[in-house]
C-alpha positions in Angstrom: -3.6 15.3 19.8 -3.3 18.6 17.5 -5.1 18.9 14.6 -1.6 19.5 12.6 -0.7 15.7 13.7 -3.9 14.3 12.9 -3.7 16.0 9.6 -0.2 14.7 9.4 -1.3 10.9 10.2 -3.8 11.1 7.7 -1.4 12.6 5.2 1.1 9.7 5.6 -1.6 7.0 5.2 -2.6 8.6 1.7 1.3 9.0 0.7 1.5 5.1 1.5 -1.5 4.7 -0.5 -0.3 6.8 -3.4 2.8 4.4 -3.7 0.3 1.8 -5.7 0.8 3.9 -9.4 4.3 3.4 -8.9 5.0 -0.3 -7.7 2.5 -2.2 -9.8 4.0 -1.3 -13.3 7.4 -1.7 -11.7 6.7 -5.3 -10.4 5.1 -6.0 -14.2 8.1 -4.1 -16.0 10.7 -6.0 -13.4 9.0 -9.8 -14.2 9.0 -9.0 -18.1 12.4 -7.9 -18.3 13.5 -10.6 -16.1 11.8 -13.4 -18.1 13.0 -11.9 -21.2 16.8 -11.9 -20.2 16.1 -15.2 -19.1 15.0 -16.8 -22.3 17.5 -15.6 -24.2 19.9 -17.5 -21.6 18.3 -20.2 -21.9 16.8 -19.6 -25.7 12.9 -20.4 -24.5 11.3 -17.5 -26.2 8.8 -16.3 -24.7 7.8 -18.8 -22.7 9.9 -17.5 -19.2 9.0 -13.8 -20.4 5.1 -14.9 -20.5 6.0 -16.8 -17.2 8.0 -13.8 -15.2 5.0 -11.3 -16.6 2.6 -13.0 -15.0 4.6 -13.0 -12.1 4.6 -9.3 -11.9 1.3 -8.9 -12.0 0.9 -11.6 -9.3 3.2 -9.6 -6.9 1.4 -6.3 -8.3 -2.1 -7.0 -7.3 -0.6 -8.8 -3.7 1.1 -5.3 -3.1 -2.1 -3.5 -4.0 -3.8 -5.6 -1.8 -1.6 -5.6 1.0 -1.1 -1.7 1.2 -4.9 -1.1 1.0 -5.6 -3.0 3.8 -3.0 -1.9 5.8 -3.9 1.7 5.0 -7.4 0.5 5.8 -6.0 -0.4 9.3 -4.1 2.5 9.7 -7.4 4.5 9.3 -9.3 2.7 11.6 -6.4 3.1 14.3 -6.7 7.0 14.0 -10.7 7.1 13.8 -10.5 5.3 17.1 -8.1 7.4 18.7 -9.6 10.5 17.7 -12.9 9.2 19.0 -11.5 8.2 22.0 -9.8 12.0 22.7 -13.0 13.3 21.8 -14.9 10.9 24.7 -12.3 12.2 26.7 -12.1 15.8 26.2 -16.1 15.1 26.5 -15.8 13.6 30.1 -13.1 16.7 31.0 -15.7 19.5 30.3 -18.4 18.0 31.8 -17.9 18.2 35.6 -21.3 16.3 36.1 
C-alpha cells in the first residue's frame, strides 16, 4: 500500500474522531430545545426540558463512545494490515 493511502486512512479515522466537538453539544442543545418546546405544549415547566436534557447528554456520551471504539477498530485494522505488508515485503526480499 502507498504511504499517501496509509496517511490517508489514518487521516479519515482522525476526521471521524474530530466529529465528537461537534455532535455532543448538538445532541444536548437538540434534547433541551426539544423538552423546552414541549413543556410549553403541554405547560410542564421544566420538567420535559430537565427530562429531554438529559436525554442529550445520554445520546452524547453513547456517540462518544461509539465513535471511539469504532475509530479504535478502525486503527487496529490498519496496524494489522500494515504489519502484515511489512511481513510480506519481508518474505519478498529475502530469497532464503
Amino acid at each position: 500500500m502507498a504511504r499517501s493511502t496509509k496517511q490517508l486512512r489514518r487521516a479519515r479515522i482522525w476526521l471521524d474522531v474530530s466529529i465528537i466537538g461537534i455532535q455532543f453539544p448538538v445532541a444536548i442543545a437538540l434534547g433541551y430545545f426539544f423538552g423546552r418546546w414541549l413543556d410549553g405544549l403541554f405547560k410542564t415547566a421544566p420538567w420535559l426540558t430537565i427530562l429531554f436534557a438529559l436525554f442529550g447528554i445520554t445520546a452524547g456520551f453513547i456517540n462518544l463512545f461509539r465513535i471511539t471504539a469504532q475509530a479504535g477498530r478502525a486503527e487496529e485494522r490498519l496496524d494489522a494490515l500494515e504489519a502484515a505488508e511489512e511481513g510480506k515485503n519481508d518474505a519478498e526480499s529475502d530469497p532464503s
